[in-house]
N, C-alpha and C positions, 0 to 999 in steps of 0.2 A: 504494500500500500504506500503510496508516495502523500507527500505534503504533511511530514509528522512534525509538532510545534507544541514545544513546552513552553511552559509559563508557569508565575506564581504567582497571586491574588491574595490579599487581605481579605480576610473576613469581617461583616461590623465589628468584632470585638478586638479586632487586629490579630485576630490567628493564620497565620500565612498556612494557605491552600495549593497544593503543586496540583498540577493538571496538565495533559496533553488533549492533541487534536490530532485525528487521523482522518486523511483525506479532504475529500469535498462533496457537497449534496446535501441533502434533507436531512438535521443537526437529529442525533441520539447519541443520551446519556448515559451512562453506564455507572450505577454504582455500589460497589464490592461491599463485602459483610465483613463481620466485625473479626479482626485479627489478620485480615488480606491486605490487600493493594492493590490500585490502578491496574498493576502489572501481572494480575490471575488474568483478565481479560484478552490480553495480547498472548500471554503464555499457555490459555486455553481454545487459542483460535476466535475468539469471538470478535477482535477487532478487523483479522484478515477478512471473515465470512461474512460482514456485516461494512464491506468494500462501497456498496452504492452511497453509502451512509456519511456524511463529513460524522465521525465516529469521537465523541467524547469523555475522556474517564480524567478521575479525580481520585487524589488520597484526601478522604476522610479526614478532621485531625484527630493527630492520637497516631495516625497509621502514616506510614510509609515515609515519602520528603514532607509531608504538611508539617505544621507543627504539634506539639505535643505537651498543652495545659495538663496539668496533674488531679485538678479536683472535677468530680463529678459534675457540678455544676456547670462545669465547661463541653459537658457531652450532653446535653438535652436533645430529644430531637427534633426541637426548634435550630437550635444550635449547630447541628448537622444539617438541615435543611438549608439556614444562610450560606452554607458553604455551597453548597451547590447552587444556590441563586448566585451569590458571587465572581464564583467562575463563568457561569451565563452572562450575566452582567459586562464581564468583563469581556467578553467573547461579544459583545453585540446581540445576542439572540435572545427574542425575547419567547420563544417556545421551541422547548422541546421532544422529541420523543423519549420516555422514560423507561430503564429495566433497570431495576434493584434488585439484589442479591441477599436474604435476610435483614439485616438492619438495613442497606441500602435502599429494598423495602419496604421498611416503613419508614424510611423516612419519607420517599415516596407518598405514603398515605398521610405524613405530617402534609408534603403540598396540597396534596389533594382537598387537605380542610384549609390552608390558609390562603392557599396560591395558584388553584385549578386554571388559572389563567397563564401559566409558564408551563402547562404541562399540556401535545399536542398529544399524548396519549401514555396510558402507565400500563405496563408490566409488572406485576409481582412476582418474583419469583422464589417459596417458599420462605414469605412474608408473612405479616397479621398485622391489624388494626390494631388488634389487639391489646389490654399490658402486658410487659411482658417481664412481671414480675414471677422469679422463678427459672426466667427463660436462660441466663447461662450454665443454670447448673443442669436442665436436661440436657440441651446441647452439648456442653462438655463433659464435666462431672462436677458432684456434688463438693467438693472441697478444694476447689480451684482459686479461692480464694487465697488460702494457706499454701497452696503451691506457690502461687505468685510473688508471695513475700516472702516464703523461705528460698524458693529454689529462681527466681525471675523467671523468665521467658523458657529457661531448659526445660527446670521443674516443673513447669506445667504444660507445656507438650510430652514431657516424656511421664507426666500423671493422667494427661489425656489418653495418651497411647496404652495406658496400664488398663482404665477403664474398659478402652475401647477392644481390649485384649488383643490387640495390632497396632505396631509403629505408624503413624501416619505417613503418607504418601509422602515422597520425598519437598515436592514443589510447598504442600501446605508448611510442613514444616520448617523450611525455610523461610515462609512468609512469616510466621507463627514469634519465632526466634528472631526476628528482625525487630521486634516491638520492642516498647519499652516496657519494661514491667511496672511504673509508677504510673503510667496512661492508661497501660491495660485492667488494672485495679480499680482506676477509675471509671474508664466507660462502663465494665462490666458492672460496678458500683450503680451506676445511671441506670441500665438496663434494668437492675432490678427494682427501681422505681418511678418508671416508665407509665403513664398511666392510661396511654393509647389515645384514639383516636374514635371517638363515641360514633357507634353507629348512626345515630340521627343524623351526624355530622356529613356522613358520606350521603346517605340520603338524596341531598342538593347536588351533587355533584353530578355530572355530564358525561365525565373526560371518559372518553373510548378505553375500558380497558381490560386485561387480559390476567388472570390471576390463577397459576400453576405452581401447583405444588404435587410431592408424593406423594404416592400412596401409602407409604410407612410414614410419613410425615404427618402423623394425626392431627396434632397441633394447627400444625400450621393450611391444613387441607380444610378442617374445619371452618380453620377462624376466612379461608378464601370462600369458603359456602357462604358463610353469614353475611360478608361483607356483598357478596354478588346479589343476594338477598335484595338488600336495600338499595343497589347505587342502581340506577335508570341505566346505564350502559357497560353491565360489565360481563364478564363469564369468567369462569373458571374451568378448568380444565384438570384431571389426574392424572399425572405422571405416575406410568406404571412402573414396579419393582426399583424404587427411590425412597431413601431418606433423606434429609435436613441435609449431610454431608455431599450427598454423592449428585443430588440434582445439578449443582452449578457443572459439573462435572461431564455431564451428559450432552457438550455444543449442541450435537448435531440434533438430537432429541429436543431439547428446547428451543432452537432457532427453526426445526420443522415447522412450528406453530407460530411463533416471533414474527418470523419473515413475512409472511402471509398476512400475520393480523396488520403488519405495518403497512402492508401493501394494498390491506382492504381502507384501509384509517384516509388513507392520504388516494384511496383512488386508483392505483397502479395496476396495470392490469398483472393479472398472477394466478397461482391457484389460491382458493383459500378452503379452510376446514382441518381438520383434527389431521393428523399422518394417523396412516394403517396401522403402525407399529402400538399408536398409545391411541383407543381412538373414546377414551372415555372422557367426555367432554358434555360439558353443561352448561344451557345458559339460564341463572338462574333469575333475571331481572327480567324477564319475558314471562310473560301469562301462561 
């Protein structure tokens, strides 16, 4: 993909935001869940395959080159949202197409109550409206907490991996171990007093969107039912044989759907509809 352009942006609060731009065309956002970076996107093929696209990802702060406030307060996902207004902002556009990856997810559904007007379509991708209090200790494990402070960033990838009775994949754990341990205490801190995004809220909301999760992904399948439920223009779709972990994982499985839904969004002629492979899909904001 040619025409690749970094940059870095202030946040309101002055928190410096790294971000790149790949390519040129119809602006989509990209953005990674908690303990990743910009750089799972390109390293999972998603910004090669996603070439029609002027294609946009961002480190979160806390993650990757952004910066890295220490107290909870600084991770809200209000907070995380301005970040990616910002980078927008700074880029000139004032909509874009959206795929969030867990937290990138909801932060997603944070725009979607405050900002549906920057957002030309949203993607969930094993997301929730949800709170999501509780939510790192299923995800990872229940004492990740105490990893974090005794062991930093080792210690709790390699308490992850103990859980998970398997070393994690080598790329995650790279990413994993690149944080800082004082950030990641804190987000995770935030996460667990997260208090979502009230369904009434989504209710009003318009924006085109597409909401996929696994099937082992209870949580988070659920909470894409409910939210489809009330919002005038959304569906949800089952990702078969996936959990939490392994969905972002899946390119070509998730951009089956992705591509198409973007293509229906904005008009493009294409296929559109579920792929063969996962064809269980629901629109639940229709009669």
């Amino acid at each position: 993909m040619s025409k690749t352009r970094r940059g870095v942006v202030r946040a309101p609060d002055g928190t410096e935001i790294a971000y790149r731009t790949h390519g040129d065309g119809e602006p989509v956002v990209l953005v990674h869940g908690t303990g990743l970076s910009q750089v799972v996107w390109r390293g999972l093929g998603y910004v090669d395959a996603l070439s029609d696209y002027q294609v946009i990802t961002l480190d979160l702060r806390g993650h990757g080159r952004s910066g890295r406030p220490s107290s909870p307060s600084d991770y809200t996902a209000a907070r995380f949202a301005s970040d990616v207004v910002a980078v927008l902002d700074a880029l000139a556009i004032p909509r874009a197409h959206y795929l969030g990856y867990s937290l990138g997810a909801r932060i997603g559904f944070t725009l979607l109550g405050v900002g549906p007007d920057r957002l030309t379509s949203f993607v969930s991708l094993g997301g929730t409206h949800r709170s999501t209090a509780g939510g790192p200790a299923e995800v990872f494990f229940p004492d990740f907490d105490e990893a974090l402070r005794r062991g930093g960033m080792a210690g709790f990838v390699e308490g992850w991996g103990r859980h998970r009775g398997a070393p994690l994949d080598p790329q995650t754990s790279l990413a994993f171990r690149a944080n800082d341990p004082a950030a990641m205490r804190a987000i995770l801190a935030a996460i667990e007093h997260e208090p979502g995004v009230p369904a009434a809220r989504l209710a009003h909301v318009t924006t085109p969107t597409l909401l996929l999760a696994g099937d082992r992904d209870r949580a988070r399948l659920d909470a894409s039912r409910e939210a489809a439920r009330v919002m005038r223009n959304a569906r949800v779709l089952e990702l078969e044989g996936h959990d939490h972990a392994t969905t972002l994982s899946d390119r070509e499985g998730v951009l089956s759907h992705v591509v198409p839904f973007l293509r229906a969004v904005t008009g493009v002629p294409g296929p559109v509809g579920a792929d063969a492979r996962n064809p269980r899909s629901e629109n639940l904001s229709e009669p």
